[in-house]
N, C-alpha and C positions, 0 to 999 in steps of 0.2 A: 290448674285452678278450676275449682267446680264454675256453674253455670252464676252469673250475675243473680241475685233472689233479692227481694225487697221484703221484709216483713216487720209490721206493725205491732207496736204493742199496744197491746188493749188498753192498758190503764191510762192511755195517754189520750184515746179515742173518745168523743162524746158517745151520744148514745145510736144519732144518725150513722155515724163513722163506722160504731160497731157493728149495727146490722149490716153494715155494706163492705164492711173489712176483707172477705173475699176478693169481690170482684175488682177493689182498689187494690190492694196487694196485685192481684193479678196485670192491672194495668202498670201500675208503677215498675213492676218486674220489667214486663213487655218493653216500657218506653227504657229503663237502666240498661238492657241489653242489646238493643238497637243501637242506644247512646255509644257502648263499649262496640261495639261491633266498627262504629265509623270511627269513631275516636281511633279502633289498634287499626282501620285500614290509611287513615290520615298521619299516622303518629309519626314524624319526621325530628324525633331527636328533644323533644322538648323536659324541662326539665318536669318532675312528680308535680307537684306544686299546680303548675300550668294543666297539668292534662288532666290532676282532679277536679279542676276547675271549671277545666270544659268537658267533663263526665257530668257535670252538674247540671251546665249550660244546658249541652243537648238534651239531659233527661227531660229536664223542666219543660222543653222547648217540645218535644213532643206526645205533653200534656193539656187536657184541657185546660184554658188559664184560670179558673177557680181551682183547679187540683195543685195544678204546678205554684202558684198561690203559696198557698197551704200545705206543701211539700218543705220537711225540714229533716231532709236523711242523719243518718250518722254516717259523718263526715270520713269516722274513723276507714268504713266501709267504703266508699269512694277513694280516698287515696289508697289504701291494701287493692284496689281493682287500678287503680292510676302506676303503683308499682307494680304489678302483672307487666299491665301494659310496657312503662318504660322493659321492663325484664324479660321481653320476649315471651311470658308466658301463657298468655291470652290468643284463643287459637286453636 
């Protein structure tokens, strides 16, 4: 499975967002791959569901709280990385 990537779409960004759309992308990456990183060394059996859940938790959790806020992934992306994980392929 390639590397955890978090990326924004523009059109959904106000105008502050967009100038700053890098260095957010960048951190949101940073904190989603952290998140997956303790998530597949913790992962003891749980079902998808659970561990995209707390793929979420922990991303949020080491965000600033006005970012994690304002943080509304696609979901779709968190579980497809929550199935990695159940599937041993994260790593």
């Amino acid at each position: 499975m390639p590397e955890p990537h978090v990326t924004l779409d523009p059109r959904e960004l106000d105008p502050v967002q967009k100038k700053l759309r890098g260095p957010l992308e960048e951190q949101l990456t940073s904190a989603l791959r952290a998140a997956t990183d303790r998530v597949r060394a913790d992962y003891a059996g749980e079902p998808v569901e659970q561990v995209c859940q707390r793929l979420l938790d922990e991303t949020r959790a080491g965000l600033h709280p006005d970012i994690a806020a304002g943080f509304t992934p696609d979901m779709d992306e968190f579980c497809r990385i929550a199935v990695a994980i159940v599937r041993g392929d994260v790593g």
